[in-house]
C-alpha positions in Angstrom: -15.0 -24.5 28.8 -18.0 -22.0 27.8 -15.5 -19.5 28.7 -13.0 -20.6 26.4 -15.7 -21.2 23.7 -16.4 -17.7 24.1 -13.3 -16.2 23.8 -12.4 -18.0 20.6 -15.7 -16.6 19.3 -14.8 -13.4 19.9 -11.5 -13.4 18.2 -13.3 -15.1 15.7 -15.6 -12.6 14.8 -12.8 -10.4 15.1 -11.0 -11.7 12.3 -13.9 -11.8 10.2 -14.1 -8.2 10.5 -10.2 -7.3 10.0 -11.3 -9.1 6.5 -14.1 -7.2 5.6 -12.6 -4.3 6.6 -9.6 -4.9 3.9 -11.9 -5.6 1.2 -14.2 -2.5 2.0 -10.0 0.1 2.2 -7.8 -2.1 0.0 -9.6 -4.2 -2.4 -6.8 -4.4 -4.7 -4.4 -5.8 -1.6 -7.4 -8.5 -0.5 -7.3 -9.9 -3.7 -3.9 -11.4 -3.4 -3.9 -11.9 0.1 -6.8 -14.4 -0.2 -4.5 -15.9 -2.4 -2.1 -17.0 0.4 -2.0 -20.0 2.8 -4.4 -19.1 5.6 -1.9 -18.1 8.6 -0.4 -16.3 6.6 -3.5 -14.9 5.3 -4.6 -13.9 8.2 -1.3 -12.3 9.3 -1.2 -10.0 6.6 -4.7 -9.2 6.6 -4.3 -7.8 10.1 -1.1 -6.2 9.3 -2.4 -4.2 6.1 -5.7 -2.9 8.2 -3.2 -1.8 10.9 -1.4 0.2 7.6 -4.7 1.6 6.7 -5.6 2.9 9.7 -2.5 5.4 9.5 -2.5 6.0 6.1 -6.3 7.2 7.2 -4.6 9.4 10.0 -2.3 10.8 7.4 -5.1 11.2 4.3 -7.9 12.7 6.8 -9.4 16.8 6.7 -7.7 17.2 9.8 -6.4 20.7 8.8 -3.9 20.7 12.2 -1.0 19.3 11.4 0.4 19.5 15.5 -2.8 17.7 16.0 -2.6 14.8 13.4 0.9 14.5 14.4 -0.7 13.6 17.9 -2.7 11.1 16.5 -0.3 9.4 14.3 1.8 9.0 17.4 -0.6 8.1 20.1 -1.4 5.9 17.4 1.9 4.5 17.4 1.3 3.8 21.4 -1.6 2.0 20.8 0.1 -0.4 18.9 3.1 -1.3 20.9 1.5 -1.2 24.3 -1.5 -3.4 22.0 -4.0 -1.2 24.0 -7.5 -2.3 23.2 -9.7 -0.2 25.5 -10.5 3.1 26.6 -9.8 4.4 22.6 -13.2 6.0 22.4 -11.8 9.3 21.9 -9.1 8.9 20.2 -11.1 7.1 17.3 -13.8 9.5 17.2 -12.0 12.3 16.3 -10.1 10.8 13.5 -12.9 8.8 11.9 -15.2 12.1 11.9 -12.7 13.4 9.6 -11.6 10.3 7.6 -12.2 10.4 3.9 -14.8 7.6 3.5 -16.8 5.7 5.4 -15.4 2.5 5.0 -11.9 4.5 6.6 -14.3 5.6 9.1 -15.5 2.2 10.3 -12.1 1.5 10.1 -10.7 3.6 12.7 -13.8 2.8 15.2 -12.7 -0.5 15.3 -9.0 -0.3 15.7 -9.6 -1.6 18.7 -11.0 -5.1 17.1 -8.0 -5.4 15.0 -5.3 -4.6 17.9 -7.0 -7.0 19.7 -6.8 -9.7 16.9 -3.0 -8.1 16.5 -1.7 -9.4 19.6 -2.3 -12.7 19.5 0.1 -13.2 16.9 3.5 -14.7 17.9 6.1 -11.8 19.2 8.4 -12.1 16.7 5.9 -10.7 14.1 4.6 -8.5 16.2 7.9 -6.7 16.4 8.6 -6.5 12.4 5.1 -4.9 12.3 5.9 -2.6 15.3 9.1 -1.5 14.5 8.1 -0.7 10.5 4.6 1.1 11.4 6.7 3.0 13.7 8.9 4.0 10.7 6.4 4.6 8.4 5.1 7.4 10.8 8.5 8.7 12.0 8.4 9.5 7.8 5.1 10.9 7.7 5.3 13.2 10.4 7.8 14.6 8.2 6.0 15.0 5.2 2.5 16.8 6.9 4.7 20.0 6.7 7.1 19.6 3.7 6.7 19.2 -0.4 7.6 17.3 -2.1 10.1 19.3 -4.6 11.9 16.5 -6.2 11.9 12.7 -7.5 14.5 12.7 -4.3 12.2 13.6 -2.0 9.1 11.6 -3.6 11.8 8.7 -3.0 12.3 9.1 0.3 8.0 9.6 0.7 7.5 6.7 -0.7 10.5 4.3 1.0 8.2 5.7 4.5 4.2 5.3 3.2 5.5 2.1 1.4 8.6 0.5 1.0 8.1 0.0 5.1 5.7 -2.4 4.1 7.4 -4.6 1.9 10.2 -4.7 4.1 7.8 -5.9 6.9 6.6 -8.4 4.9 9.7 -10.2 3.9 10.3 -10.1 7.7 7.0 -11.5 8.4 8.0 -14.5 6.0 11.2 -15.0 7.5 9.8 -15.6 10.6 7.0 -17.7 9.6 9.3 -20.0 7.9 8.4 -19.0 4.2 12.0 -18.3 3.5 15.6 -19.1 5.2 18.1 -16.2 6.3 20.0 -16.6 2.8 16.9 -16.2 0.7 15.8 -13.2 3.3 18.9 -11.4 2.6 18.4 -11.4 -1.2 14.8 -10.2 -1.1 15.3 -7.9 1.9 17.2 -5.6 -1.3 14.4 -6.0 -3.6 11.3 -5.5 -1.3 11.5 -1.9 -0.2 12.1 -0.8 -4.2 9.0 -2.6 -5.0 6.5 -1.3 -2.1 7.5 2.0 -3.6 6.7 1.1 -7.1 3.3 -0.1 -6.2 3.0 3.2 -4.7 3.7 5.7 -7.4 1.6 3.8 -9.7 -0.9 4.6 -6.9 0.0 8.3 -7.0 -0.1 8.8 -10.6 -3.3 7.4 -11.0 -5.0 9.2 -7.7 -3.3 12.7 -8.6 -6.3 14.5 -9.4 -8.5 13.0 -7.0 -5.7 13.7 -4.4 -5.1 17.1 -5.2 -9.1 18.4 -4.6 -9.0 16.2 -1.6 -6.1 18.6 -0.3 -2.8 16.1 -0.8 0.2 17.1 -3.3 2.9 13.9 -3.7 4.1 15.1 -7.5 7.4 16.6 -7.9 7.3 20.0 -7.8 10.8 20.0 -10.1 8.8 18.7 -12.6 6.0 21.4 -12.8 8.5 23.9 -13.0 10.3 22.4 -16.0 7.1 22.5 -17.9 6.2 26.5 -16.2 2.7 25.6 -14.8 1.6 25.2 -11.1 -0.3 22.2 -9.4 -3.1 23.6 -10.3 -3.0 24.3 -13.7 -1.5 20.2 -14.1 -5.1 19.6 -14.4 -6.4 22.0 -16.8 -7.1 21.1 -20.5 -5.4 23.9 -22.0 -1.8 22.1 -20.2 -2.3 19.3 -21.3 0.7 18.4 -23.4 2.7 19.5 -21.0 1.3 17.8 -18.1 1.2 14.9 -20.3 4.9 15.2 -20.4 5.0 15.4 -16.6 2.7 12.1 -16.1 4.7 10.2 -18.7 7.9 10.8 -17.2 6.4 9.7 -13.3 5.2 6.5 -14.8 8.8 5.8 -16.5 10.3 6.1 -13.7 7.5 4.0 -11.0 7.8 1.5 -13.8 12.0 1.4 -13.3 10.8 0.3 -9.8 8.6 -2.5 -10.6 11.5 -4.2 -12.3 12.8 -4.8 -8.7 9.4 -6.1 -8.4 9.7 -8.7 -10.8 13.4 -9.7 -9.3 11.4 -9.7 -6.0 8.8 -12.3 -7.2 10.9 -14.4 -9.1 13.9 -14.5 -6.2 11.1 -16.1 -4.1 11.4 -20.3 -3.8 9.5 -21.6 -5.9 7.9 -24.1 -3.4 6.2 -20.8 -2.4 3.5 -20.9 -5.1 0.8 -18.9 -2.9 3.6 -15.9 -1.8 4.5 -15.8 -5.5 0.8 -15.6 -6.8 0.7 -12.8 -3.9 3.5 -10.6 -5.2 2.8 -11.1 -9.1 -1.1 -10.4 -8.9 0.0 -6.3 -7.8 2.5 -6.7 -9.8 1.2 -7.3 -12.8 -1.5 -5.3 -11.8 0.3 -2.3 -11.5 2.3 -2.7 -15.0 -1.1 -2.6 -16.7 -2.5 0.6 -14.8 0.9 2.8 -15.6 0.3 1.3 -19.6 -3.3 2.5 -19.3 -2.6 5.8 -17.5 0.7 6.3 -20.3 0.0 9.2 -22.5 -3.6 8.9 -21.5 -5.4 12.5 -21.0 -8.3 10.7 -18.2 -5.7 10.5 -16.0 -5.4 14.2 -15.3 -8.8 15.5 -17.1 -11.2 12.8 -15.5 -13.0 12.9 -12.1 -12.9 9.3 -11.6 -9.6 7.2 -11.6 -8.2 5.3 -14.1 -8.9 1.7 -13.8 -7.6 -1.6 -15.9 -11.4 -3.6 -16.8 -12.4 -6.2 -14.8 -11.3 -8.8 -17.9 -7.9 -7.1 -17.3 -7.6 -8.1 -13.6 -8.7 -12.1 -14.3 -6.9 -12.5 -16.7 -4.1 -11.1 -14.6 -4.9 -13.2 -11.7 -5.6 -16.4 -14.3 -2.1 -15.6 -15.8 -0.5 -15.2 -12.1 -1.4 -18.5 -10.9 -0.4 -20.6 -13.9 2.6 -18.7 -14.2 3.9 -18.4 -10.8 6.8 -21.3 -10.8 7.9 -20.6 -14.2 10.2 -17.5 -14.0 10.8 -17.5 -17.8 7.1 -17.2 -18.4 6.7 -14.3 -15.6 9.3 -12.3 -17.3 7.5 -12.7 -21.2 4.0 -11.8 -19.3 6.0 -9.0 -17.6 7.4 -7.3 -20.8 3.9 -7.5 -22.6 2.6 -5.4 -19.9 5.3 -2.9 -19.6 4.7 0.7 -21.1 7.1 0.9 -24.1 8.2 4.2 -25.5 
């Protein structure tokens, strides 16, 4: 019995880490998982961490790209053999060249997060297996090439990101959340979404991104306007790289829209899973409206952030809207850029 007391404590304590962790990488992903009945909760929160540790492989100084190749695959073996020991050196090396600490701590405890990983039934543990395993097949790719086109920040972003909302749909299928007929219908919105959420991400991080060494802009687009990465984030460019910003946020905003068909195809019975999808979605409508047109985006050293009375009133709005499609859609349109 004390043995089986302790076990549970273990896994406990665990868990309680895999959600701090989240809050300390991917605040804005916490928030509306919280939201969500609590095995479900907890499934997601463990399967975000597990993308956050590679998107940490991918994002660190590592300068060798044969070498974080490595890691992003023996990575990858760590998950599917769920190997929770002997990862000292493997996690040292990435998580002394991880971006922040909280990545850092992160990586050091993969370990802890595996472990909580693989007591989840085998069914989910596949979805997550076989779309992690995607998502670095993609960014393997990507440590060597640019990005030249809108084309090949497509196909960037269907790997870092339209993985993960395909492996969530999954993960509700197979909890029960949704039938095969309604899997089917999202399973053609999801991965168009993910990627939306994504390049609102990228438009907003591009400067910061760019000093840390990471280039995810259309190089097409530069060229149309005659300036180089560099020079996007100069003062004297700035109509020009105005013109470039406004035109990525038209075109992540064309995605959303398959994020509000996403949210709105889900039952309605599913209150919590639709507060979960319109909280980033909504979210994300406001960012590219603040970042639209807006010279902080490319000139300031910090990123461009909707105010705190923006996000509760987005999360306020969420909840009380979430089973009335008619009312998501009006909420949706205020929030949209308009040009």
């Amino acid at each position: 019995m004390y043995i089986r007391f302790l076990i549970i404590t273990i896994i406990m304590n665990d868990l309680e880490y895999c959600w701090r962790a989240l809050e300390k990488v991917s605040r804005s992903f916490a928030l509306p998982i919280s939201k969500l009945p609590e095995t479900t909760r907890d499934i997601y929160c463990v399967s975000y961490d597990i993308c956050r540790i590679v998107d940490t492989i991918e994002d660190s100084r590592e300068k060798d790209i044969m070498k974080k190749k490595e890691q992003l695959d023996e990575f990858r073996n760590i998950l599917l053999e769920e190997r929770i020991i002997n990862l000292g050196g493997f996690t040292k090396s990435i998580a002394e060249a991880a971006q922040k600490e909280s990545e850092s701590d992160l990586i050091m405890n993969a370990g802890r997060i595996i472990k909580v990983f693989s007591g989840f039934p085998n069914e989910i543990k596949s979805s997550v297996k076989t779309w992690i395993s995607h998502m670095i097949y993609g960014m393997k790719e990507f440590l060597e090439g640019e990005i030249e086109t809108f084309e090949d920040q497509y196909r960037y972003c269907h790997y870092v990101a339209g993985t993960v909302g395909n492996m969530i749909t999954e993960i509700n299928y197979h909890i029960g959340h949704i039938n095969s007929e309604k899997f089917l219908e999202l399973i053609k919105e999801s991965e168009r979404f993910g990627m939306g959420l994504q390049k609102v991400n990228i438009i907003k991080n591009a400067r910061n991104d760019f000093i840390e060494g990471r280039r995810y802009l259309p190089l097409s687009l530069l060229k149309e306007q005659g300036i180089k990465y560099e020079g996007l984030f100069k003062i004297e460019n700035l109509e020009s790289s105005l013109k470039i910003t406004n035109k990525l946020i038209i075109n992540a905003q064309q995605n959303l829209f398959h994020g509000l068909k996403y949210a709105t195809l889900m039952p309605e019975t599913q209150k919590e899973l639709r507060i979960y999808c319109l909280i980033p979605l909504f979210m994300a409508l406001a960012t590219l409206s603040k970042c639209y047109n807006n010279p902080e985006v490319l000139l300031s050293k910090e990123d461009v952030k909707i105010s705190r009375e923006k996000v509760e009133e987005i999360v306020r709005k969420s909840e009380e809207y979430s089973q009335d499609d008619s009312k998501i859609v009006i909420y949706f349109n205020s929030l949209r850029v308009k040009t």
